[in-house]
VOBA-1610 file (N, C-alpha, C; in pm, whole numbers, padded with zeros to 5 digits, always signed):
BEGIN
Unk+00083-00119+00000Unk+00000+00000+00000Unk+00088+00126+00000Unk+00203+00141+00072Unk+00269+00259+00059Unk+00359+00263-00064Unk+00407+00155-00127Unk+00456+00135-00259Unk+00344+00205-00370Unk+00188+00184-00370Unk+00110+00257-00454Unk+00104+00384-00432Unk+00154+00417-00304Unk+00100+00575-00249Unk+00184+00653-00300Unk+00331+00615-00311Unk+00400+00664-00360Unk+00414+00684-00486Unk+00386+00590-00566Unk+00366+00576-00739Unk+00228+00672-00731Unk+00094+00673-00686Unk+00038+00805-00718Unk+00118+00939-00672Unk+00143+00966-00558Unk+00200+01085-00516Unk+00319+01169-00637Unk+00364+01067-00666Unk+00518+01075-00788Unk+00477+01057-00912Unk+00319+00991-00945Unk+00338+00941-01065Unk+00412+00929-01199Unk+00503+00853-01109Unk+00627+00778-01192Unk+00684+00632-01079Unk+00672+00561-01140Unk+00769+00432-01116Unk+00881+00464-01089Unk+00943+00524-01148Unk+01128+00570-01150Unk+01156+00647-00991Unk+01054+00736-00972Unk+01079+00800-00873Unk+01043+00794-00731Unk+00906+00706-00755Unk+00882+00598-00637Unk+01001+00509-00587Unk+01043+00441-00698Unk+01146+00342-00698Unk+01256+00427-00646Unk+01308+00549-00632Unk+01418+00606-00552Unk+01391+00661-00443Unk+01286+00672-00401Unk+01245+00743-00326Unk+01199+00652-00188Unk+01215+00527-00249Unk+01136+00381-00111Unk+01324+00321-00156Unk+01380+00369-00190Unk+01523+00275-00228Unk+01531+00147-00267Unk+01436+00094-00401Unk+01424-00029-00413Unk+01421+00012-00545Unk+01439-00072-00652Unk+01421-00109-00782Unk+01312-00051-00845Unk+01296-00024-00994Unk+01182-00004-01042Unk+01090-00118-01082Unk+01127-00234-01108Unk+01106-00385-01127Unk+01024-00425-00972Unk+01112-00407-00843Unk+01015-00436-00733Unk+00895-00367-00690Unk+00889-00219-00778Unk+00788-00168-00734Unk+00662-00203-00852Unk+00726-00204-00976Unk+00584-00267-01056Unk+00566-00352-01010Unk+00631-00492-00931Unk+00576-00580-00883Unk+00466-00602-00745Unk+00521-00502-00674Unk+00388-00484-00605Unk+00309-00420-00644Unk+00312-00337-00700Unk+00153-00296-00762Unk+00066-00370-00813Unk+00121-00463-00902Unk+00069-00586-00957Unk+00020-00683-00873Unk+00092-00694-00794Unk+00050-00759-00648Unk-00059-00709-00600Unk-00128-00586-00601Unk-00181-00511-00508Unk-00325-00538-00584Unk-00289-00492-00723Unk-00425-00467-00814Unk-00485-00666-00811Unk-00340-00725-00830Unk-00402-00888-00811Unk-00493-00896-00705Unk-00443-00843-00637Unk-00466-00897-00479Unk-00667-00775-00452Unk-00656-00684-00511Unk-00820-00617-00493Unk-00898-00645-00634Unk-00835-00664-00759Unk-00947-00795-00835Unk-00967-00673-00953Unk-00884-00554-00941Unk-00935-00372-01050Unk-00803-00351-01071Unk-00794-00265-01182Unk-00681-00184-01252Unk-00672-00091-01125Unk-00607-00056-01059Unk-00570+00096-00982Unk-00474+00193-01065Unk-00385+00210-01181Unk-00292+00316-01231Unk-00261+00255-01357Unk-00331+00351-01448Unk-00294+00349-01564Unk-00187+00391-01669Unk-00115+00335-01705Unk+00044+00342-01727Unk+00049+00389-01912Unk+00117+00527-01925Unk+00174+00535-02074Unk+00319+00570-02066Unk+00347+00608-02168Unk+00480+00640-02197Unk+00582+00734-02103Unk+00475+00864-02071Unk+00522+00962-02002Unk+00513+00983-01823Unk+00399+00928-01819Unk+00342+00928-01656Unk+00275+00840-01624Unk+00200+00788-01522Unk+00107+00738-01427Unk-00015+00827-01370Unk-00150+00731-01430Unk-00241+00834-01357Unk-00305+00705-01296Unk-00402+00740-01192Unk-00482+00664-01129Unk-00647+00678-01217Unk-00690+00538-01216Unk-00807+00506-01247Unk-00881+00560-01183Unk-01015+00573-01155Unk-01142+00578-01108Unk-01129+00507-00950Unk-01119+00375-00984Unk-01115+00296-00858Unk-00984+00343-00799Unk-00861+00397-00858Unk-00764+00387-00794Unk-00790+00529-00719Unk-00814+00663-00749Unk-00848+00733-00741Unk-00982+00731-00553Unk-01055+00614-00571Unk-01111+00613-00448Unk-01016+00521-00382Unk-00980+00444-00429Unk-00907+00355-00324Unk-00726+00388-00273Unk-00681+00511-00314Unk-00577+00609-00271Unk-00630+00686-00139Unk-00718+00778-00119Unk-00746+00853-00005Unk-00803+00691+00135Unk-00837+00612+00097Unk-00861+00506+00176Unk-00726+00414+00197Unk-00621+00378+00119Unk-00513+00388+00138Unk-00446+00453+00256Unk-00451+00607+00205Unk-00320+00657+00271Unk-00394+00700+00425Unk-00540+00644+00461Unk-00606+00687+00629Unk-00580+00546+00644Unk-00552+00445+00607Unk-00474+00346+00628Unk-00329+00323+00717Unk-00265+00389+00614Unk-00083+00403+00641Unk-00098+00520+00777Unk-00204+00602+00756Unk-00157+00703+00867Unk-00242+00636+00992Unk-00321+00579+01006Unk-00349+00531+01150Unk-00269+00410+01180Unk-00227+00311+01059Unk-00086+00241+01110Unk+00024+00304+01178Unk+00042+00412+01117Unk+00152+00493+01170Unk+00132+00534+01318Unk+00057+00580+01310Unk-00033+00631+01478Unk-00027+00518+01590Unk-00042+00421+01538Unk-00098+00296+01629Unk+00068+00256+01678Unk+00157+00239+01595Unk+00299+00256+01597Unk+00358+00366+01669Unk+00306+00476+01674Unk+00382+00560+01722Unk+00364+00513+01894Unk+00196+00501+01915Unk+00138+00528+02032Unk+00276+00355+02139Unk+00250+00272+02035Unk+00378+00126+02076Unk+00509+00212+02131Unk+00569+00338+02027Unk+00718+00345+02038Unk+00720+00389+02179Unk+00603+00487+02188Unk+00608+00581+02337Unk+00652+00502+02478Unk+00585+00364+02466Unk+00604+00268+02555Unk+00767+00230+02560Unk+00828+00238+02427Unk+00955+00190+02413Unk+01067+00281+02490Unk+00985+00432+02523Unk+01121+00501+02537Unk+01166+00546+02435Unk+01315+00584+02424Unk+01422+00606+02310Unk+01492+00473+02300Unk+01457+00356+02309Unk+01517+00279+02285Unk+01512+00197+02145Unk+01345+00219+02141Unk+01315+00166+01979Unk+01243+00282+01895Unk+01195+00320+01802Unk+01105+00381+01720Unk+01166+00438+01549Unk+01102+00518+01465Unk+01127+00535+01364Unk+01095+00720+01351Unk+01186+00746+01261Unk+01200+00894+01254Unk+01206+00909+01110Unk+01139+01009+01038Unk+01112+01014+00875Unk+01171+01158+00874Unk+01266+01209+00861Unk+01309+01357+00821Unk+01327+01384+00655Unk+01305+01491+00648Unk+01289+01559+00504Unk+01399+01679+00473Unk+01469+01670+00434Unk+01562+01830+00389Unk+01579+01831+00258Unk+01626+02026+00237Unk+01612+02081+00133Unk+01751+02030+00110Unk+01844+02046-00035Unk+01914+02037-00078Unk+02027+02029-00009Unk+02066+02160+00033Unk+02200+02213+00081Unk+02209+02132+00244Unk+02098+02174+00365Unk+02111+02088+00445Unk+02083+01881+00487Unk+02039+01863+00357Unk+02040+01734+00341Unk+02177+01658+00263Unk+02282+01764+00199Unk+02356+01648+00179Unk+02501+01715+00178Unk+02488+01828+00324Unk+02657+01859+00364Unk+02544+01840+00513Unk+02479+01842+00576Unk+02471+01880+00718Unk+02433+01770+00792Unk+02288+01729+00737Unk+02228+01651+00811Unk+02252+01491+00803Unk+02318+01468+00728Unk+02372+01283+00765Unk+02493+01275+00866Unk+02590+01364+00886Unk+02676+01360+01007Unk+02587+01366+01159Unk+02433+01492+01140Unk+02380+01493+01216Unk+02304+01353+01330Unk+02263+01262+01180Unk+02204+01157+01169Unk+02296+01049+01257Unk+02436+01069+01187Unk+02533+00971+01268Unk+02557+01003+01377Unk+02549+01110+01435Unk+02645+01120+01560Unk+02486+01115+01659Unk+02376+01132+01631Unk+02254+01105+01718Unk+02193+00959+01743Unk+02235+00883+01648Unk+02203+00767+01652Unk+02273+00697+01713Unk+02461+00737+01737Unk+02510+00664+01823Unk+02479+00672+01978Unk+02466+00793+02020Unk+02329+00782+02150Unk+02204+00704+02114Unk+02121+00659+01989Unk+02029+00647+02063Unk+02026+00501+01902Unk+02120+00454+01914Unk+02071+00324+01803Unk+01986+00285+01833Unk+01876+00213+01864Unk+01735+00134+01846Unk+01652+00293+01740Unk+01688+00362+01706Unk+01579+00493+01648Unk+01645+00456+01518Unk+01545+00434+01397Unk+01608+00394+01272Unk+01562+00505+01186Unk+01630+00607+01075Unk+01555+00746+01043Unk+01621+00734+00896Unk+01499+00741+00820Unk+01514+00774+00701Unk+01528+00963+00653Unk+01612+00937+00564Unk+01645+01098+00510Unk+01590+01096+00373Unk+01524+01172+00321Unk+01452+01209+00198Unk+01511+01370+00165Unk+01540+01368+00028Unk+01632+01521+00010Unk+01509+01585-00083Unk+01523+01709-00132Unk+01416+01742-00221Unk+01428+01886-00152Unk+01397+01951-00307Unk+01402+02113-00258Unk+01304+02191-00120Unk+01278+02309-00098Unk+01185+02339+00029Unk+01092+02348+00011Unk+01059+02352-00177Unk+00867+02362-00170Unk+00840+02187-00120Unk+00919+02118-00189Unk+00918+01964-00180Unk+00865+01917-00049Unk+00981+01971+00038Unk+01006+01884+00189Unk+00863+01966+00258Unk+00841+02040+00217Unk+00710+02170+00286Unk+00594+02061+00282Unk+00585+02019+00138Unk+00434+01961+00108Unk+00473+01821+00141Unk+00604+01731+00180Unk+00556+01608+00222Unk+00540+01622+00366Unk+00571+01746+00432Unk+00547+01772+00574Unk+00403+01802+00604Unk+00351+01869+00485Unk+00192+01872+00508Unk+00073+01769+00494Unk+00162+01677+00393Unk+00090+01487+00341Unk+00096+01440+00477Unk+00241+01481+00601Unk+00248+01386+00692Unk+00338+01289+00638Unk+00421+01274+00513Unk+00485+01194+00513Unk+00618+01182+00573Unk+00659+01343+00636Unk+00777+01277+00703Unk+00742+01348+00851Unk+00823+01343+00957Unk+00831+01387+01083Unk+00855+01558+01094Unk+00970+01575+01048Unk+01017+01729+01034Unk+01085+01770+00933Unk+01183+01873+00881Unk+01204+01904+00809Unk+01292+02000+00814Unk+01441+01992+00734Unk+01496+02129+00744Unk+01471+02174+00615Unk+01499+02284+00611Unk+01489+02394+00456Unk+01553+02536+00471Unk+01552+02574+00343Unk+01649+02664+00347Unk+01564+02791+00323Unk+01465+02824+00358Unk+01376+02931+00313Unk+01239+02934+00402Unk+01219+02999+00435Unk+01067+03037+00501Unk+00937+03112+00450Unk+00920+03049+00343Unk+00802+03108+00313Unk+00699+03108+00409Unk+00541+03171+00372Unk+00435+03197+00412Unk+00369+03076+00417Unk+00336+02983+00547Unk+00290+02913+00491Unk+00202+02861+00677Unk+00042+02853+00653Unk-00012+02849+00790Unk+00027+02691+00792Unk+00005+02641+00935Unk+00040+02540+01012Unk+00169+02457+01037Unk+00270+02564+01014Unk+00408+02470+00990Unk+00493+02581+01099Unk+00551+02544+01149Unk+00644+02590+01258Unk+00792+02574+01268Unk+00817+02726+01219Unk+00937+02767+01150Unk+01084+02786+01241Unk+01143+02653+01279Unk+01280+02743+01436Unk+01380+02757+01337Unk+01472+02855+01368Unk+01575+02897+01326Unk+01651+02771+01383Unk+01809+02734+01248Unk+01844+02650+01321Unk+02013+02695+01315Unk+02052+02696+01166Unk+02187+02768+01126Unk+02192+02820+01050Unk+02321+02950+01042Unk+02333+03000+00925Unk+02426+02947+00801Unk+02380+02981+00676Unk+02466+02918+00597Unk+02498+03053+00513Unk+02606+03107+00501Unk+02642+03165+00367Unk+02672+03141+00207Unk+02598+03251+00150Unk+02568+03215-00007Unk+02696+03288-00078Unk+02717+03269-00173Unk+02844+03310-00220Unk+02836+03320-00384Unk+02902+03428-00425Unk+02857+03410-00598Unk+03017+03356-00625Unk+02987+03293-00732Unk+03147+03202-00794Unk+03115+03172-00955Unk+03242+03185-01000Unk+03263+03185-01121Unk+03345+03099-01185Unk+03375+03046-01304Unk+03457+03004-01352Unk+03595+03046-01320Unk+03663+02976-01278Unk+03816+03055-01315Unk+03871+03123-01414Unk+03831+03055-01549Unk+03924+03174-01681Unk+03799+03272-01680Unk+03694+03300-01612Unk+03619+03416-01661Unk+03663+03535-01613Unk+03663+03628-01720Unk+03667+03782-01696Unk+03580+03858-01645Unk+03649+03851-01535Unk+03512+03914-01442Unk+03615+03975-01301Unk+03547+04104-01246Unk+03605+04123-01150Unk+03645+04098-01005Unk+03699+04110-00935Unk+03759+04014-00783Unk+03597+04079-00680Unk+03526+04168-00733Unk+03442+04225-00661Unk+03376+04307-00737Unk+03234+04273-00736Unk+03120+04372-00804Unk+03021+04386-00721Unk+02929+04494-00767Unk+02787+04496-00695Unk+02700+04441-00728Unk+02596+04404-00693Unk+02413+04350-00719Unk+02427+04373-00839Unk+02405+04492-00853Unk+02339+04591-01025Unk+02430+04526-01052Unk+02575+04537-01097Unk+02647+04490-01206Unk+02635+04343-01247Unk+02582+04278-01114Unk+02581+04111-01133Unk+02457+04065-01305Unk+02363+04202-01301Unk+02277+04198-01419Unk+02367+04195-01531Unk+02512+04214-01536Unk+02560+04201-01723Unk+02576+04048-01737Unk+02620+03928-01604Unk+02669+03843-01657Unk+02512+03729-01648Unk+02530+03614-01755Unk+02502+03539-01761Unk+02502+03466-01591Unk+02342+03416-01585Unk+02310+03358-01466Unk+02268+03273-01423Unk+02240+03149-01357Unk+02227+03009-01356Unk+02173+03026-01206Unk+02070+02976-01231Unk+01985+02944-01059Unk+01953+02796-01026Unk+01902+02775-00965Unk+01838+02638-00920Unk+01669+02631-00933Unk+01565+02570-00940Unk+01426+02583-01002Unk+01379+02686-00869Unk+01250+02709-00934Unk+01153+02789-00852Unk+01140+02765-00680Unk+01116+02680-00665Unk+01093+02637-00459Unk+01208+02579-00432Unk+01285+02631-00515Unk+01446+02605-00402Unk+01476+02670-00294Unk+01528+02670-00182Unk+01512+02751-00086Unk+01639+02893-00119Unk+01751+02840-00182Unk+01840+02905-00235Unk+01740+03053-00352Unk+01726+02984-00408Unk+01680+03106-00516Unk+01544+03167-00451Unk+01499+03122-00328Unk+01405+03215-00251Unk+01454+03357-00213Unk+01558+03262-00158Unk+01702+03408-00042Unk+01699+03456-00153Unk+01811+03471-00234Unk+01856+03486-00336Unk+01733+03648-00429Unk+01604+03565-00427Unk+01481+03661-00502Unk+01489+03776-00390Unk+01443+03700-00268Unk+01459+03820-00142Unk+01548+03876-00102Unk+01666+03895-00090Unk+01789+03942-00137Unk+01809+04103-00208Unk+01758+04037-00322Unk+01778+04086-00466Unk+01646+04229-00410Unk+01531+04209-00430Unk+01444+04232-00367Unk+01491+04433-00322Unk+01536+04363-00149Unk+01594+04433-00081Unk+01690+04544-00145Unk+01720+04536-00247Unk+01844+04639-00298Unk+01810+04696-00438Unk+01681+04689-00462Unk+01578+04667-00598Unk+01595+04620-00683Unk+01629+04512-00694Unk+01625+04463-00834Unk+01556+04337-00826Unk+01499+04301-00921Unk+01368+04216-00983Unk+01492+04087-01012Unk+01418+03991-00991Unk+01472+03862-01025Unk+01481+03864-01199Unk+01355+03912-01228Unk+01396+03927-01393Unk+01484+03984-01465Unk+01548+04104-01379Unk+01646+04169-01437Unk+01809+04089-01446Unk+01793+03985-01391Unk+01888+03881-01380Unk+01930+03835-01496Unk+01990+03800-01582Unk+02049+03767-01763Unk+02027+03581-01729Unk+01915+03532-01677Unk+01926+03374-01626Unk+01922+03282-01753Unk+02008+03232-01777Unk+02065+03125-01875Unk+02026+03000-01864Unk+01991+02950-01744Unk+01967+02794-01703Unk+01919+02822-01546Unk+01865+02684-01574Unk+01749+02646-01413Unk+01774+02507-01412Unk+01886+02492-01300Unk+01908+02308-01283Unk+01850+02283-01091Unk+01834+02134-01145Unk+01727+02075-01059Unk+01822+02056-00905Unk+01980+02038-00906Unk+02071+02055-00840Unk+02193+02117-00818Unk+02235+02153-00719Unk+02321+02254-00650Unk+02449+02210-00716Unk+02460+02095-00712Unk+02604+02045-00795Unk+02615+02066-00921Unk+02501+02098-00989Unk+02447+02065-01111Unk+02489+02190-01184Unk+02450+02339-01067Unk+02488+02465-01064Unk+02610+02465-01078Unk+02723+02393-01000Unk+02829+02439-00963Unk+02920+02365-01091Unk+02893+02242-01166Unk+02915+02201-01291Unk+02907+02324-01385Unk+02831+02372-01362Unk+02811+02426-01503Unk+02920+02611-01504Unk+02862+02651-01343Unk+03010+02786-01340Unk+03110+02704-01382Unk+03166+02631-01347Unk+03282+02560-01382Unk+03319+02525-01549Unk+03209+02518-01607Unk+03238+02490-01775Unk+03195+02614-01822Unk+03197+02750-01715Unk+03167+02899-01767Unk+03067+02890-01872Unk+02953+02857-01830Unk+02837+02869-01851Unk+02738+03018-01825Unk+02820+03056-01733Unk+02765+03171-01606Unk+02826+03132-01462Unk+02775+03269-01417Unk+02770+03269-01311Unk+02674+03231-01169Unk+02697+03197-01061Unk+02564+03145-01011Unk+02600+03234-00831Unk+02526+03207-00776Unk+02488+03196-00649Unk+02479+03089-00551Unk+02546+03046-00465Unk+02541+02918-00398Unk+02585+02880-00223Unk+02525+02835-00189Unk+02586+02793-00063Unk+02759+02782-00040Unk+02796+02792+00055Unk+02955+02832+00058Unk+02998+02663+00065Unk+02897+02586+00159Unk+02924+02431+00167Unk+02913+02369+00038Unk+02832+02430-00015Unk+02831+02328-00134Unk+02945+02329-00217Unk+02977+02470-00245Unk+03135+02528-00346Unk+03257+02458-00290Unk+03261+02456-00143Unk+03357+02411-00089Unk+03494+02295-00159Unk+03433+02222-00189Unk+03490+02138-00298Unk+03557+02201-00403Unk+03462+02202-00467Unk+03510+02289-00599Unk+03622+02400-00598Unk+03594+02502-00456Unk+03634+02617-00489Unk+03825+02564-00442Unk+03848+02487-00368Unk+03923+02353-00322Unk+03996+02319-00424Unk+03978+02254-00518Unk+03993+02196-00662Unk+04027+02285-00734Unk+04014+02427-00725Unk+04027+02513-00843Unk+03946+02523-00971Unk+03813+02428-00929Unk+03794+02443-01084Unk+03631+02590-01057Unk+03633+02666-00970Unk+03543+02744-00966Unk+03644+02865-00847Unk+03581+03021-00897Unk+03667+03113-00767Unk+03516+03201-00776Unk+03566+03241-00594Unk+03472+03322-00544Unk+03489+03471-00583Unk+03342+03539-00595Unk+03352+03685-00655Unk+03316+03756-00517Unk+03370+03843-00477Unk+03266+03941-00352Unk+03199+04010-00423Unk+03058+04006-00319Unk+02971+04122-00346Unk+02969+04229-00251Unk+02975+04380-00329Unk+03014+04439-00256Unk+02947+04474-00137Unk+02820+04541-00175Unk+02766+04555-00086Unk+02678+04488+00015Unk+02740+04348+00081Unk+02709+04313+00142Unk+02732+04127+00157Unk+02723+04047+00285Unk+02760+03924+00305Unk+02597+03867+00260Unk+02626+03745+00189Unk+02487+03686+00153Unk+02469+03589+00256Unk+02361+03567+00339Unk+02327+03474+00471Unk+02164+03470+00441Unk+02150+03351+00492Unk+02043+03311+00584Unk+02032+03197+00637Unk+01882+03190+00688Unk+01877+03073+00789Unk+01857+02957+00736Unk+01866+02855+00809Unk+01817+02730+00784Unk+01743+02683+00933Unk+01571+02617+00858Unk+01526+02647+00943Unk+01464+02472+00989Unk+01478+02441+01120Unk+01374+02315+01101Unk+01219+02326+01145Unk+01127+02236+01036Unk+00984+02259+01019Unk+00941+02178+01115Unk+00820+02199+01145Unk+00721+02082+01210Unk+00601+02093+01191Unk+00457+01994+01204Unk+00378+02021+01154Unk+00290+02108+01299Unk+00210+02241+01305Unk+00145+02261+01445Unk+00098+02169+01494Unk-00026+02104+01423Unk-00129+02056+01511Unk-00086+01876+01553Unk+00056+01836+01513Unk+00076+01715+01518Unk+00150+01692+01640Unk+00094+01631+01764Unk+00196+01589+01892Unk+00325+01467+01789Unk+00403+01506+01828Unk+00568+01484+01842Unk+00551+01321+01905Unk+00636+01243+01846Unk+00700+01139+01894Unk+00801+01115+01964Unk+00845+01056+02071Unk+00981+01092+02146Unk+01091+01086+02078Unk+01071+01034+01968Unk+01149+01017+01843Unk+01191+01171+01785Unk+01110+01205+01736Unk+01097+01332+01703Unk+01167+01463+01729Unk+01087+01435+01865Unk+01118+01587+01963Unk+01270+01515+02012Unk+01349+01430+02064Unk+01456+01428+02092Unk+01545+01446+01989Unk+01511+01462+01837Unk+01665+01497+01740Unk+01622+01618+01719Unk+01479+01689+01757Unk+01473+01833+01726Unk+01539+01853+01810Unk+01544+01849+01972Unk+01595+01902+02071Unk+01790+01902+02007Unk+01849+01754+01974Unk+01918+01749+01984Unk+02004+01853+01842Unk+01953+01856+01720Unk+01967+01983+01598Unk+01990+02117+01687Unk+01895+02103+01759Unk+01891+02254+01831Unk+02015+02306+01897Unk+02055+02170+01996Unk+02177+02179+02069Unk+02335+02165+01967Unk+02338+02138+01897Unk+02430+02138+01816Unk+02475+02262+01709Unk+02400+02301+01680Unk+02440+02447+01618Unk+02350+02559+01691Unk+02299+02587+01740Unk+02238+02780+01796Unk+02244+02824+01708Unk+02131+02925+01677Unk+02144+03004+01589Unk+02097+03157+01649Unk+02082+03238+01609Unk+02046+03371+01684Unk+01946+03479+01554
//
């Protein structure tokens, strides 16, 4: 059942299948299993996507009040356990899901091994809306939008940094406005990066459109590939460049007027009581970096 939930939610096989860390082969097979097993087609399959049938369509929202009072009934078991046993589903945006939060992961679990926690990466509109499905526990992200029932703590700061190719001609230091002559490379729309970045920009007037944007890649590395084959210029987390800027194959530009920062924040849902699971790696995120 959560193998179908996911193939509707994603409709795609491919991305279900990375997203549960199993094969694309094991997941058509349970579906097949599933539709064997209730006697109806549930998801109708072409070339490009997955949609749900009629029946699948009613038998998805009955599904997933399924998985979530399993979940419940589980949680209400772990409470009995203590911190000794239970399960933790965290969600992060890009940048803090794959420099921050798996060291986080390791060094909390060696206090508390019996807690087994899956990490799911995906930009901040992403991790926002599987926090609102309920599909994961909490959530870091790199941006704070407007958004009722989600509960926003500051957790760390990360600095953004503009970088360039090395053979590009370009100066050791420019301003905002001038950043409009060069060619520009962002990351998609609900990235938490190109949120700052809009708001930022914003602040000192200038319109995201006035930006010369050349490309929109789906990852941060993906960004930092491409300054590197002087494509443009981009905007990026300082962790992520780190490497690169390391390697030589990318150099940092200052901006003048001013250090690029913000927060990184972890989410939770309001109206959802916390699992001891839960609330002990929020507590423990908290204690590990301060933020102000």
């Amino acid at each position: 059942i959560r193998t179908f939930i996911m193939v509707a939610d994603l409709k795609s096989f491919t991305c279900a299948a990375e997203a549960l860390f199993m094969t694309q082969p094991a997941v058509s097979s349970q579906i097949k299993s599933l539709e064997e097993h209730v006697g109806i087609s549930l998801i109708e399959r072409n070339d490009k996507r997955v949609e749900l049938t009629e029946a699948g369509k009613s038998f998805y929202q009955e599904a997933k009040n399924i998985v979530s009072a399993y979940e419940r009934a589980m949680e209400v078991i772990d409470e009995y356990h203590g911190l000794k046993r239970g399960r933790l589903v965290v969600g992060a945006s890009t940048i803090p899901g794959e420099y921050l939060i798996p060291k986080y992961i390791g060094s909390y679990r060696k206090l508390y091994p019996g807690i087994k926690i899956n990490l799911t990466i995906g930009d901040t509109g992403s991790v926002l809306d599987m926090l609102l499905a309920r599909r994961i526990d909490l959530g870091i992200v790199g941006a704070k939008p407007d958004i009722e029932k989600v509960t926003f703590c500051p957790f760390i700061r990360d600095e953004l940094i503009l970088i360039s190719a090395v053979a590009r001609d370009i100066p050791e230091e420019i301003s905002l406005m001038e950043l409009r002559k060069y060619d520009f490379i962002t990351r998609e729309k609900n990235s938490g990066t190109r949120m700052t970045i809009k708001k930022i920009m914003s602040g000192f007037g200038i319109d995201e459109k006035d930006l010369r944007m050349v490309m929109e890649l789906g990852s941060t590395q993906a960004v930092i590939t491409a300054v590197a084959a002087d494509l443009g210029v981009a905007i990026v987390s300082k962790w992520a460049a780190e490497a690169a800027l390391k390697a030589g194959s990318i150099k940092k530009v200052k901006i003048k007027e001013t250090e690029l920062q913000r927060k990184l924040y972890i989410v939770t849902l309001q109206s959802v009581r916390g699992t001891g699971a839960r609330d002990s790696f929020w507590e423990y995120l908290k204690k590990q970096t301060p933020t102000s």
